[in-house]
N, CA, C and O of each residue as an XYZ file, in Angstrom:
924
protein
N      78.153     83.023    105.366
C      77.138     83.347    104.361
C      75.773     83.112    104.975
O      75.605     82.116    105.680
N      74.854     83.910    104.766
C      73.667     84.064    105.681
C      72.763     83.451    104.373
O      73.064     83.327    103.186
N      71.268     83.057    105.277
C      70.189     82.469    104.128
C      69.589     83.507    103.185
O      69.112     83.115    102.120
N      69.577     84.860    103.511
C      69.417     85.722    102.111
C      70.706     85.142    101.052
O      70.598     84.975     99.837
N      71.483     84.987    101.587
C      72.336     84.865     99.972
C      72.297     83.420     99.886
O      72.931     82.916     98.959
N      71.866     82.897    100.433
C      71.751     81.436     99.632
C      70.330     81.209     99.002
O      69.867     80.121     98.658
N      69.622     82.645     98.901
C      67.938     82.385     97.800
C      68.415     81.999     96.453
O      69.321     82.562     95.839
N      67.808     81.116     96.104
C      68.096     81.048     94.588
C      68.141     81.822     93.420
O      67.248     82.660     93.551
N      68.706     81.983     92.357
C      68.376     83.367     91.543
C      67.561     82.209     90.357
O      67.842     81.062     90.011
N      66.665     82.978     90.049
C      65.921     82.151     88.841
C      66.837     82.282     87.448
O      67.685     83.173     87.420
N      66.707     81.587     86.533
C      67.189     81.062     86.039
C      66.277     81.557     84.286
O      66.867     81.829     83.240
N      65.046     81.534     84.463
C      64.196     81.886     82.918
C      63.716     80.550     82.289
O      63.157     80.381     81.205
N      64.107     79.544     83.336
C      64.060     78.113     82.665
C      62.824     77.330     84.227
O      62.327     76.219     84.043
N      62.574     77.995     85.381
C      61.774     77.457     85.980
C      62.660     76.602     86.775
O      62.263     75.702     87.515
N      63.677     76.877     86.614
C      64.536     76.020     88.310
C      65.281     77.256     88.607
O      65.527     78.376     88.159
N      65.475     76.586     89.445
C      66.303     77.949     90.755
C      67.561     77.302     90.511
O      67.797     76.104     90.358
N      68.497     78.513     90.499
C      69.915     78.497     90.239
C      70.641     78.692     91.427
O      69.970     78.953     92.425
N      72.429     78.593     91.596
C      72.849     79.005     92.863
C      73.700     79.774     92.021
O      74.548     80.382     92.674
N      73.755     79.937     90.909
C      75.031     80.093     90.159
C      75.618     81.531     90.519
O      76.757     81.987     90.421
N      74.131     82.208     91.078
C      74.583     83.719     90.946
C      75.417     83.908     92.401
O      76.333     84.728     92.451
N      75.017     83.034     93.685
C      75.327     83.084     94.763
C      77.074     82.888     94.772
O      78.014     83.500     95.281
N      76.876     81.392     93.704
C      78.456     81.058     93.714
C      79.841     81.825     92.755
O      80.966     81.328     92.692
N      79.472     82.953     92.157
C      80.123     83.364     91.787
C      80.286     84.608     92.484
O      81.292     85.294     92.663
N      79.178     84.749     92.815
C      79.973     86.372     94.239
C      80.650     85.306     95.057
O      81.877     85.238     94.991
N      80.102     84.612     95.688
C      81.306     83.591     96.843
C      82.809     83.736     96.064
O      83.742     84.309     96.625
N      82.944     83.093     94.575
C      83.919     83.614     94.277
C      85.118     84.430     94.181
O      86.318     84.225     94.366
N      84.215     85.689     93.738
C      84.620     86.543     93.489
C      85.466     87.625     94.402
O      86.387     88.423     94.228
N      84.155     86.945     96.055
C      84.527     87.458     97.366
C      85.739     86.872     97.699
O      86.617     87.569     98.209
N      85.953     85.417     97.434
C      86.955     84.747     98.024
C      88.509     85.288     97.470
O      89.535     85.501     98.116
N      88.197     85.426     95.846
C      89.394     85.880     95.117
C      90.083     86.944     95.608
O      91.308     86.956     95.725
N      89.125     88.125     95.994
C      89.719     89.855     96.568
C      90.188     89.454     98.234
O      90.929     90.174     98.903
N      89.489     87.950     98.796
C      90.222     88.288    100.160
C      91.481     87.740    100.197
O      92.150     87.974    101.203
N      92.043     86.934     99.159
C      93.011     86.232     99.152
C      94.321     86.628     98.001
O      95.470     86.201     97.886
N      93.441     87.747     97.174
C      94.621     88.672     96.558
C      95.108     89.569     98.031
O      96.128     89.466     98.714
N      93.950     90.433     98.162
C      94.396     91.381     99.523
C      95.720     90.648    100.798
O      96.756     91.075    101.307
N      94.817     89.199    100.881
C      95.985     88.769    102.036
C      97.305     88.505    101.258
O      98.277     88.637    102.002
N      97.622     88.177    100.002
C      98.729     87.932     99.515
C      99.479     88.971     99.223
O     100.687     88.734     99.231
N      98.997     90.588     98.836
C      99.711     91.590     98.414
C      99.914     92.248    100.040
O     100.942     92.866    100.315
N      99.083     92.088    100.812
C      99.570     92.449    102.457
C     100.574     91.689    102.696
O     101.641     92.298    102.775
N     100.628     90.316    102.873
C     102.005     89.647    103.083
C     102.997     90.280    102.405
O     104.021     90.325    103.087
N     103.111     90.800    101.311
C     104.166     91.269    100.454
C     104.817     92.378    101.052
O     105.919     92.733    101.468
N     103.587     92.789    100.904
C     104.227     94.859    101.359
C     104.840     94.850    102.200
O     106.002     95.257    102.204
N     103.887     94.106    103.722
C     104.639     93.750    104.593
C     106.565     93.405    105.072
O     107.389     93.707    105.935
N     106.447     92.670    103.939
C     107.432     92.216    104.036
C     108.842     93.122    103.422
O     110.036     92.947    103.667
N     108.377     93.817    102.819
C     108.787     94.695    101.729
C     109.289     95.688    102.520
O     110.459     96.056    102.422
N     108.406     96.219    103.400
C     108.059     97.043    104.080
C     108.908     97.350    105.491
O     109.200     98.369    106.117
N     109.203     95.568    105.692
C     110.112     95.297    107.054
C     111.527     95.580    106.549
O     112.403     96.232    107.118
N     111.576     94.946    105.342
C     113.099     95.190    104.298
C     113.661     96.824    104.027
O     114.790     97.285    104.196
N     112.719     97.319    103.664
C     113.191     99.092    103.815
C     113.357     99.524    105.160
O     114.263    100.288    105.492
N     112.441     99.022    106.009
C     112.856     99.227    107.500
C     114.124     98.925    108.011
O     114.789     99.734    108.658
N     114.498     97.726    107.725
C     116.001     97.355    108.280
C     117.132     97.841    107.159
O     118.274     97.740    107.607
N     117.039     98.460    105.491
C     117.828     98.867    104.760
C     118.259    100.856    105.710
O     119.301    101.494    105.859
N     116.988    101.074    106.043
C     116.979    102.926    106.616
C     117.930    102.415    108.009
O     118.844    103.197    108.272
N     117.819    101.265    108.869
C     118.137    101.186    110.009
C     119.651    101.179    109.769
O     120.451    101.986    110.243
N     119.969     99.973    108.826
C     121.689     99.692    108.489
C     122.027    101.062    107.776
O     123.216    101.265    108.019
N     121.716    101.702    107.299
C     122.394    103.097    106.610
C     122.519    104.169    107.110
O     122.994    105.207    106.650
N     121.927    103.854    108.441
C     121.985    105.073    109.267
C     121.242    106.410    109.150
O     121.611    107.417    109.755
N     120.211    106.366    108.366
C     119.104    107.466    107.929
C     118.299    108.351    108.564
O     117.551    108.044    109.491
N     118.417    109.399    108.120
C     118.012    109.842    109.452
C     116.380    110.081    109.474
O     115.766    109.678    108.486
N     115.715    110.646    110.428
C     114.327    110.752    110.752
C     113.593    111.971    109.291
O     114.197    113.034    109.150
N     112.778    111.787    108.668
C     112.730    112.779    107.818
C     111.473    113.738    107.761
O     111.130    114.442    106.811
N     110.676    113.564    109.377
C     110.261    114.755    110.191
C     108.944    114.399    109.507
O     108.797    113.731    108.483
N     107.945    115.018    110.328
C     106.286    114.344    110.311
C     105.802    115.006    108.665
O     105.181    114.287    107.883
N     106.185    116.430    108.313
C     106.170    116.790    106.844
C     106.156    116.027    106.077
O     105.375    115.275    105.494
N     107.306    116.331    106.124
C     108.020    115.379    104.396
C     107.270    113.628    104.709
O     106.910    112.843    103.832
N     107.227    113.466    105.859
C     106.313    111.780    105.869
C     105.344    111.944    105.201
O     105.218    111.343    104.134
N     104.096    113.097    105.823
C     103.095    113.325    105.274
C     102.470    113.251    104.179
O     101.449    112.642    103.859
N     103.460    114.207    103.386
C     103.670    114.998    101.932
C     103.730    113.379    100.805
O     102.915    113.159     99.909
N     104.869    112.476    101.173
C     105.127    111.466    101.185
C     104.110    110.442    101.063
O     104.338    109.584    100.209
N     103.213    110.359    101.619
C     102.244    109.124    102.311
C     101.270    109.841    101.531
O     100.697    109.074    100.757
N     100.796    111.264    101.435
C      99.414    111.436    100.945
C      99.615    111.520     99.258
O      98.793    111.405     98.348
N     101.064    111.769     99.253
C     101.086    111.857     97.222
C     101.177    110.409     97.173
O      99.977    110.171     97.033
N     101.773    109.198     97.188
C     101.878    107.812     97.090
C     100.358    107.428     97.134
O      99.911    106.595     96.345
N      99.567    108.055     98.078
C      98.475    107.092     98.444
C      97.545    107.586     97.379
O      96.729    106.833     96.846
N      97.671    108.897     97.059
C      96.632    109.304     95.776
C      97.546    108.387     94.335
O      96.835    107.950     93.429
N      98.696    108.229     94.276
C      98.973    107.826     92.954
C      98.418    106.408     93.012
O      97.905    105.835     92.050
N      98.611    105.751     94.581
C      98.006    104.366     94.144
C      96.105    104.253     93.924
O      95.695    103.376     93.164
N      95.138    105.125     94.587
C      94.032    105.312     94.004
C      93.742    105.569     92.816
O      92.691    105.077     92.403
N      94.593    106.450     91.836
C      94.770    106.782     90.381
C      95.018    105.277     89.679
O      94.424    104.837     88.694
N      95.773    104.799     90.244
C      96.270    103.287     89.323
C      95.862    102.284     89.868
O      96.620    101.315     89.903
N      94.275    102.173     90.586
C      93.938    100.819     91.760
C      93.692    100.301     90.715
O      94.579     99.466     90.536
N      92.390    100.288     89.167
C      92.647     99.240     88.664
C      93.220     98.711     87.732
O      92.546     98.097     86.905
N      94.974     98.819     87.569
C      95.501     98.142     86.774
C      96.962     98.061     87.275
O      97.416     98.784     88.162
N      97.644     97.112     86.618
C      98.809     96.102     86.928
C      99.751     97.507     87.963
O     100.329     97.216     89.011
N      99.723     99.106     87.344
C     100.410     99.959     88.064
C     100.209    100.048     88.735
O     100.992    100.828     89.276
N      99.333     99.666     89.497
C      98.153     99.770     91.462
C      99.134     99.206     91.713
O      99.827     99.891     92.465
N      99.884     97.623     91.294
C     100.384     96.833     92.096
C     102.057     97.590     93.105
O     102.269     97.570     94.318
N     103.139     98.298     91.710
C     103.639     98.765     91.558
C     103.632    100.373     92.841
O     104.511    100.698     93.639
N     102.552    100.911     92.611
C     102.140    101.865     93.692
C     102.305    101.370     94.616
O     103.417    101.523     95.121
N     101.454    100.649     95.218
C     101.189    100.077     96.716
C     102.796    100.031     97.081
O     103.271    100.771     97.942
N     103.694     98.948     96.229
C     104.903     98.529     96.729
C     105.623    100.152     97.416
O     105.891    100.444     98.582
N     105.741    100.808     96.380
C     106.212    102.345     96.203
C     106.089    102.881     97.727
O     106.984    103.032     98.558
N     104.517    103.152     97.845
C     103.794    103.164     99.195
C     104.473    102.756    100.699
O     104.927    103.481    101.585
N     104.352    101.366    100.605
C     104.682    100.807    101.691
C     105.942    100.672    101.989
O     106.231    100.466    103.168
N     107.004    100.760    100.966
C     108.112    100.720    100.699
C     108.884    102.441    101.412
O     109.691    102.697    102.306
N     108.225    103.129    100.594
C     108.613    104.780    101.816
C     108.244    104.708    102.895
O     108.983    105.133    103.782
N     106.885    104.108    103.245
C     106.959    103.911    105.019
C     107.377    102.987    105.473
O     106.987    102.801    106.626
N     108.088    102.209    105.056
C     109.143    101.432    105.928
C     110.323    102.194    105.887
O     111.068    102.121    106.863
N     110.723    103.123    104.657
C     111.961    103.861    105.462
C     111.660    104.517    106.293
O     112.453    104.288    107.206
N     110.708    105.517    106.698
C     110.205    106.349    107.301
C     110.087    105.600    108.858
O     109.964    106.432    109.757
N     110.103    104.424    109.231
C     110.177    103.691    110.454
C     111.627    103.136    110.623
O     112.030    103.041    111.783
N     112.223    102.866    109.899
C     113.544    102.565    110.258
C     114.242    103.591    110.987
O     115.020    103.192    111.853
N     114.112    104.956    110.797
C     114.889    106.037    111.885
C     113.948    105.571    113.173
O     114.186    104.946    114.206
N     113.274    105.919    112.848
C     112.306    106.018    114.692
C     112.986    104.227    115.573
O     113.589    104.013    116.625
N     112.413    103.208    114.332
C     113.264    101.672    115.340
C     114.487    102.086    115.591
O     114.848    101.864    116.746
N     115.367    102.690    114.806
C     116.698    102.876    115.550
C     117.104    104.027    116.494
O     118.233    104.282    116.912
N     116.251    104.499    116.675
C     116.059    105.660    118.235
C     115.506    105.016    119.260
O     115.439    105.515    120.384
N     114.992    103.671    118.916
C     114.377    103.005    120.403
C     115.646    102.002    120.208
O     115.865    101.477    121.300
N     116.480    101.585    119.309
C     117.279    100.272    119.920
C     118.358    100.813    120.673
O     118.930    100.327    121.649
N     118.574    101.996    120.020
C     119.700    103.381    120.932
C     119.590    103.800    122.051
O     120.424    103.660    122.946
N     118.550    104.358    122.124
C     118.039    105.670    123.473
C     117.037    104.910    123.950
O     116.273    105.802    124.321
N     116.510    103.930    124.197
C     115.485    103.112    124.763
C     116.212    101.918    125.630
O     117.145    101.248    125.188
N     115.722    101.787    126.732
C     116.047    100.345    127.396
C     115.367     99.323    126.841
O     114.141     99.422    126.891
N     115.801     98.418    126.351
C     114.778     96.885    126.145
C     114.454     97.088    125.073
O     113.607     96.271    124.711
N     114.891     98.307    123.821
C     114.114     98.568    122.585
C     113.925     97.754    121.840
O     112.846     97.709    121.249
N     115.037     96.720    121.589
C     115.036     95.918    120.390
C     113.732     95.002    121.113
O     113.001     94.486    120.268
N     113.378     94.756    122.455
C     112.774     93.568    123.202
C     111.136     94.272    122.587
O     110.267     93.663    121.963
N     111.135     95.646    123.002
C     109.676     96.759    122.575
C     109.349     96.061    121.517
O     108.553     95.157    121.265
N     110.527     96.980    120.669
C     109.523     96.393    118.980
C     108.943     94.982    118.440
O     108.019     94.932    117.628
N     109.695     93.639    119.070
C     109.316     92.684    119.128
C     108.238     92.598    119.679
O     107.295     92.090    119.072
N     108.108     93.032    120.866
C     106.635     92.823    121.615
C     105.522     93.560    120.673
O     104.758     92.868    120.000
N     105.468     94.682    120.652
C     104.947     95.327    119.627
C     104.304     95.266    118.382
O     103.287     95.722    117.860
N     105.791     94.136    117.920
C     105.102     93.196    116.561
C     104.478     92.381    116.570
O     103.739     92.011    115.658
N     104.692     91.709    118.043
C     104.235     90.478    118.151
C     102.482     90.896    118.396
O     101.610     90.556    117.596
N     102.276     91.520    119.392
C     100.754     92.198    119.859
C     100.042     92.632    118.453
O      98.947     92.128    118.203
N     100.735     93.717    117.359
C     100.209     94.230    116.066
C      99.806     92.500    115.361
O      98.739     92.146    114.859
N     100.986     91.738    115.546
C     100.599     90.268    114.496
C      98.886     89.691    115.200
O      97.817     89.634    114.591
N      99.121     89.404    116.371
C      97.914     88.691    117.090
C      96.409     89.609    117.261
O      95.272     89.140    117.308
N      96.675     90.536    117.308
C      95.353     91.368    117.053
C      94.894     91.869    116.076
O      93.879     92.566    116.052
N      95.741     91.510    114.936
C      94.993     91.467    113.477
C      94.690     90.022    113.149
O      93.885     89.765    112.254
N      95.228     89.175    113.753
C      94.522     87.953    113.382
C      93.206     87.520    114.073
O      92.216     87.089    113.483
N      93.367     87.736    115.695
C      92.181     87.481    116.169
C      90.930     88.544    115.519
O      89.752     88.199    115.616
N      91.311     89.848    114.862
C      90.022     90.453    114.721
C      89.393     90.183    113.542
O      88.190     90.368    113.357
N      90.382     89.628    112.501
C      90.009     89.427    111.137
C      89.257     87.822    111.175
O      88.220     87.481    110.605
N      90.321     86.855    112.197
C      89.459     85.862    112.371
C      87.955     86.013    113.271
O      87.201     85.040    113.284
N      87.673     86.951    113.819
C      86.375     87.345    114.390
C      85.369     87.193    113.401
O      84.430     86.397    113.383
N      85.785     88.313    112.348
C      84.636     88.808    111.155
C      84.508     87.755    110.418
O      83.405     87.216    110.320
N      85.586     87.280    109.778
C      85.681     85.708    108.909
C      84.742     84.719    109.646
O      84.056     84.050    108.872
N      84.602     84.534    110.640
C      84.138     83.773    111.125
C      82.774     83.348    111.632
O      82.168     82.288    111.475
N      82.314     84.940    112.567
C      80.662     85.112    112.578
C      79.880     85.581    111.560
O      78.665     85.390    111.621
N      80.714     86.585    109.963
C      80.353     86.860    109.096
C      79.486     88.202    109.547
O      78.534     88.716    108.960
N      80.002     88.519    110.540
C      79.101     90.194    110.991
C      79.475     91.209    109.933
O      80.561     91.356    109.373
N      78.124     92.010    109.747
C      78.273     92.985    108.954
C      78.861     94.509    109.521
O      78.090     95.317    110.038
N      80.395     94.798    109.344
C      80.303     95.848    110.158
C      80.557     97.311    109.360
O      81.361     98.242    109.377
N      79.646     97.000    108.830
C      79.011     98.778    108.007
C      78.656     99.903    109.518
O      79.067    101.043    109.736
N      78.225     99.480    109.913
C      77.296    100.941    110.849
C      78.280    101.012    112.139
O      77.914    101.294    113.281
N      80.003    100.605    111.603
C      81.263    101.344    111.949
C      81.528    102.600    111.257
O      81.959    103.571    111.879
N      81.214    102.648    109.572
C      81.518    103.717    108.590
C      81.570    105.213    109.330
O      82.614    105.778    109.655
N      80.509    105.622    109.486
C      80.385    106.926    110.371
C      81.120    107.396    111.258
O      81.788    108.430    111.230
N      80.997    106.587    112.117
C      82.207    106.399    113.628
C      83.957    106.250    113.376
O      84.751    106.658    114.223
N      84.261    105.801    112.473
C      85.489    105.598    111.835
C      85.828    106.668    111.141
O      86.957    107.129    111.309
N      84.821    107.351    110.117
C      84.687    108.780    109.370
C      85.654    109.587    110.201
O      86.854    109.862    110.192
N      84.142    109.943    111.219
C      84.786    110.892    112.541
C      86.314    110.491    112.870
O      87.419    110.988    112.654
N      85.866    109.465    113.432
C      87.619    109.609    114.229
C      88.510    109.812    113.311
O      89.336    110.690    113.561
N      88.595    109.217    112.238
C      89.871    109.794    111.095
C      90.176    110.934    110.824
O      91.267    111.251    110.350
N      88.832    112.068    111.209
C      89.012    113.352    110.634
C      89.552    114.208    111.851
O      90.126    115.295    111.791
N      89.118    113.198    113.364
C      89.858    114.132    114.775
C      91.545    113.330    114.476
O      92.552    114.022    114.627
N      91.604    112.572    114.260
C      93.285    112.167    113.827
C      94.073    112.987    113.345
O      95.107    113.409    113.863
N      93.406    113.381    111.841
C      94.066    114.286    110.970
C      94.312    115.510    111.642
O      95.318    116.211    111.538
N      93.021    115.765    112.539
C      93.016    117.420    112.816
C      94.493    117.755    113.940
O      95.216    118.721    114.185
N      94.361    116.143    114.440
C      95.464    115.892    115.962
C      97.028    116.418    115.786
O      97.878    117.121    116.332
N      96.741    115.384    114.373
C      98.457    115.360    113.589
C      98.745    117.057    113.711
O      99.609    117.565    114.426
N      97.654    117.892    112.696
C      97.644    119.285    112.159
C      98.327    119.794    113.237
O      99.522    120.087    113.241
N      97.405    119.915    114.330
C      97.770    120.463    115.404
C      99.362    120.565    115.792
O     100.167    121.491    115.699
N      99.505    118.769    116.423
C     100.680    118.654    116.788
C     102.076    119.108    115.702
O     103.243    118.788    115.928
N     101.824    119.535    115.074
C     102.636    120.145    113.582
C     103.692    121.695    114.667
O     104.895    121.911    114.816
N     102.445    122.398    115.165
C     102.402    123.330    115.812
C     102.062    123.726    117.334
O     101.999    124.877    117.766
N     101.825    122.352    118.174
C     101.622    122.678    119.260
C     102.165    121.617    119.752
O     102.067    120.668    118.974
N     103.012    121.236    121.295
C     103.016    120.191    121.993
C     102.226    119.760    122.265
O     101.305    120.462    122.683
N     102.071    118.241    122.198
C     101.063    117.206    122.581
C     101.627    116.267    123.389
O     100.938    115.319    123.765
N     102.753    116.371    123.715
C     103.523    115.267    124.428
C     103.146    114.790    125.465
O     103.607    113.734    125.898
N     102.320    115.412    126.007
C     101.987    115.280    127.247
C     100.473    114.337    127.117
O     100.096    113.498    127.935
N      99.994    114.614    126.264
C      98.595    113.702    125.519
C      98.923    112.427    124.751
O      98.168    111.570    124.291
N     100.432    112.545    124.734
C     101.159    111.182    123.553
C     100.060    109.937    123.779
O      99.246    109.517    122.957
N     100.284    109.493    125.106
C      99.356    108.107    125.692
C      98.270    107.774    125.251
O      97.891    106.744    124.694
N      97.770    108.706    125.527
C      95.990    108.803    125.536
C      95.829    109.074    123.840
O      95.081    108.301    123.243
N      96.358    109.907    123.239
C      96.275    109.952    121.600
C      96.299    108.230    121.180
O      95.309    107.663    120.717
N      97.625    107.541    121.439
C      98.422    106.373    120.534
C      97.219    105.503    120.882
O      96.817    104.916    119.878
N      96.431    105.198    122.111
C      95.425    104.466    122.650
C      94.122    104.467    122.000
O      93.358    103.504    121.936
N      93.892    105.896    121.417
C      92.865    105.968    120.896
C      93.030    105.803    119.085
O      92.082    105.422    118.399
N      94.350    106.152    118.516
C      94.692    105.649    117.276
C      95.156    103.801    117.252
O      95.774    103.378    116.276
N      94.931    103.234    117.944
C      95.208    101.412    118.246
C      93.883    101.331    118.149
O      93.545    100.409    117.407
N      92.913    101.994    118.653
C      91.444    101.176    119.082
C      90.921    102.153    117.479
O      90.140    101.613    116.695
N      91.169    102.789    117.354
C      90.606    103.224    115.260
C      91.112    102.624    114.587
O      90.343    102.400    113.652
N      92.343    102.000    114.390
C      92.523    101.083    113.754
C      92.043     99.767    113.668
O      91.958     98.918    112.781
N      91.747     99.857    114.901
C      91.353     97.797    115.314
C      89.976     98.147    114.377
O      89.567     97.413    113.477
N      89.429     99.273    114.739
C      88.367     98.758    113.933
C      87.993     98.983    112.635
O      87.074     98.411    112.048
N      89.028    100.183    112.011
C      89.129     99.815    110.436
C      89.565     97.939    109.989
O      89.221     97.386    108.944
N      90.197     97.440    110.869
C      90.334     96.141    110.254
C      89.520     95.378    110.600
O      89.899     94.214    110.472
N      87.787     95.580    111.298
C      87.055     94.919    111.190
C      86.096     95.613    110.301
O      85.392     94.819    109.678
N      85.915     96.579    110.114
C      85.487     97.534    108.796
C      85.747     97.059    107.812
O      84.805     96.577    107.183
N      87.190     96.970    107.195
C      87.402     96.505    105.908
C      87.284     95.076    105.488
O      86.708     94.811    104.433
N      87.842     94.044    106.316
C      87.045     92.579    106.259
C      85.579     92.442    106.187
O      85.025     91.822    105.279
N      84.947     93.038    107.168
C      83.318     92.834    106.907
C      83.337     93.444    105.398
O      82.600     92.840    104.619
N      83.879     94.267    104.994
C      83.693     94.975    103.446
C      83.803     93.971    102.568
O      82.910     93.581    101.816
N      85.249     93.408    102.685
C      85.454     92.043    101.638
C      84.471     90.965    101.674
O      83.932     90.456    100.692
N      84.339     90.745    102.571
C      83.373     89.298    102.558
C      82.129     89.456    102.342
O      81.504     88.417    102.131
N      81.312     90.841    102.319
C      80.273     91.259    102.048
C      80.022     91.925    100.660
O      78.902     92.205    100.234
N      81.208     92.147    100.001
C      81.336     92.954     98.693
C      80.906     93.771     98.690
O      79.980     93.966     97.902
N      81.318     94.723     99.563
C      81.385     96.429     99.761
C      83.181     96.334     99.054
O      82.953     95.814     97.962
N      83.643     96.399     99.073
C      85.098     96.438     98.958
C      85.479     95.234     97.958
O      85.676     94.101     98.398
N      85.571     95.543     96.586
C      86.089     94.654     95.713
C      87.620     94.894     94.906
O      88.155     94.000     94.251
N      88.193     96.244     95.084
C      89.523     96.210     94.815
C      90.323     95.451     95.935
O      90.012     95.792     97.076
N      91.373     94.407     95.817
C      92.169     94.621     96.336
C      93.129     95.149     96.783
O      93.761     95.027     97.833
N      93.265     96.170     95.330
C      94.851     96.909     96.111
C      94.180     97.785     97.405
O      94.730     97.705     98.503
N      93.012     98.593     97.234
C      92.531     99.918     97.979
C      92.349     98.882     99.760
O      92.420     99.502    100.821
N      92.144     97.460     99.735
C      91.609     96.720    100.813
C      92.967     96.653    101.253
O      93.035     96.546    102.477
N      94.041     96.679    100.686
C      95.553     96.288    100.906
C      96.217     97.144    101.853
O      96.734     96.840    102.928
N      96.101     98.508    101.162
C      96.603     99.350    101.435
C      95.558    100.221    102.726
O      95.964    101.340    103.039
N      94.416     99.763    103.347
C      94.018    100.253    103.890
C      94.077     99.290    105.242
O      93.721     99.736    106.333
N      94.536     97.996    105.082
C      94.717     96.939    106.315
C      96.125     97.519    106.559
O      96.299     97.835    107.736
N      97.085     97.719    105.808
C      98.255     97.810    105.767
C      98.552     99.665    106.794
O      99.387    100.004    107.633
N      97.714    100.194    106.317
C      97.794    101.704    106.634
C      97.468    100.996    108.680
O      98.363    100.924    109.522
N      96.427    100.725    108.839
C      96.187    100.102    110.276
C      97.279     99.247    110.916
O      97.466     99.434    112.118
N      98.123     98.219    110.208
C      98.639     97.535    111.051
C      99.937     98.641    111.458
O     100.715     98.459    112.394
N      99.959     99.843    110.497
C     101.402    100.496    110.395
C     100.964    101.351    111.698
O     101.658    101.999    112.481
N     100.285    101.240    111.678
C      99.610    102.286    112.879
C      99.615    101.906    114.200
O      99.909    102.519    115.225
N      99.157    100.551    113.949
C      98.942     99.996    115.184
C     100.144     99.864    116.429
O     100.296    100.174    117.610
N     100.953     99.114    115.197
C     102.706     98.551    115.387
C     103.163    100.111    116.057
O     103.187    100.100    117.288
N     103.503    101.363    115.444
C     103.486    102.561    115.599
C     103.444    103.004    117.285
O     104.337    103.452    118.004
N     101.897    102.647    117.596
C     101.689    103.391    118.496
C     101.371    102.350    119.546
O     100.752    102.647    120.568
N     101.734    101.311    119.326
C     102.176    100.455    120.726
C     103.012    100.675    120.680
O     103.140    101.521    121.565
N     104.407    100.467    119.975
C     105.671    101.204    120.098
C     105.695    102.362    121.330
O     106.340    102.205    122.367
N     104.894    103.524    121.035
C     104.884    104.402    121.759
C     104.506    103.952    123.206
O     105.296    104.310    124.079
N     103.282    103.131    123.645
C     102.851    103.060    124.405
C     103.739    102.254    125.616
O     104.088    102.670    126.721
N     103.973    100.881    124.939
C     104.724    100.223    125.032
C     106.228    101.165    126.189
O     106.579    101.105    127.367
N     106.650    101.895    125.008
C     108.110    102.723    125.242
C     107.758    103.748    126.574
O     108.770    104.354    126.925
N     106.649    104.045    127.319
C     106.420    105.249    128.174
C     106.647    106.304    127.985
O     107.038    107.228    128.698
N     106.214    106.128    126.214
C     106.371    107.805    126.084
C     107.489    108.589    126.209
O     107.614    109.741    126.624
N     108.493    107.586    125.678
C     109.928    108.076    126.086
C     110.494    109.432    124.773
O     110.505    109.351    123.545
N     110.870    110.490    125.617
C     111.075    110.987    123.656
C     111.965    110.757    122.644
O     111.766    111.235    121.527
């Protein structure tokens, strides 16, 4: 918390108040600690549909139907961010993309050398570089707004990437793509923390589901990287 927000707010009575300071502190503290608690969840939720698609033998259900999938879920949970059905969404959400990863983990524990060893590493790297970056922002309290723009862009060459690859080989670009979707993510999750702690970002579910969208990503495409691009 910087000394602009610790000015006093007057009061109408001729003393200076903090009251107004301490209830955004509040308020900030409440959304970062719903967000980290409904991320732990999904997460977890999330690993559970992963290993239910893996034991059932399910098969891959192709970048489409993921799509189709991920962008209707993600609009129903914006429709219902503020009320008890947001919560319900998100699960919904994160819950189809963990089936949606359970085929792909079980094509690397199969057709991959060391796969089961990958995804561990993988998880392990996705766990530690969301902590060191979130503990970064938490910590120096940097404002990282004048990412917005730069993050814009790259999300919209992502989308265009995916489009593409719909209809063209990219396989040969796999590397260099997954490298540059790890380093857009890293910094949506210093984007959206500077948001919380600054109160740009006061829903939790939308902060949830947008840390959550990054770590899925992240995990994702070290996987790939990780794997050498194996197909």
């Amino acid at each position: 918390m910087n000394d602009r927000q610790l000015r006093p707010v007057p009061t109408g009575q001729g003393t200076p108040s903090y009251g107004g300071v301490r209830e955004s502190a509040l308020s900030t503290n409440r959304v970062l600690r719903n967000t980290y608690l409904l991320l732990s969840a999904t997460l977890l939720f999330s690993a559970a549909m992963a290993g239910l698609a893996m034991a059932m033998g399910m098969p891959y259900l192709g970048p489409i139907v993921t799509l189709v999938g991920y962008f209707g879920l993600l609009f129903l949970t914006y429709k219902l961010r503020n009320s008890a059905a947001g919560i319900a969404a998100v699960f919904a959400l994160t819950g189809f993309m963990g089936l949606t990863l359970g085929p792909i983990l079980s094509m690397y524990v199969k057709s991959v050398p060391n796969g089961g060893e990958l995804i561990m590493t993988s998880l392990g790297i996705t766990g530690l570089l969301f902590a060191g970056l979130s503990a970064y922002v938490l910590k120096t309290g940097r404002d990282m707004s004048f990412m917005g723009g730069f993050l814009t862009v790259g999300m919209f060459g992502l989308l265009a990437v995916i489009v593409v690859g719909l209809f063209v080989d990219l396989s040969a670009f796999q590397m260099v793509i997954s490298a540059g979707i790890v380093l857009l993510m890293a910094g949506y999750i210093l984007y959206e923390t500077s948001a919380i702690i600054h109160g740009g970002q006061t829903n939790y579910i939308l902060a949830t589901i947008s840390l959550y969208v990054s770590l899925y990503n992240i995990f994702l495409n070290l996987l790939m990287l990780l794997g050498g691009n194996r197909d």
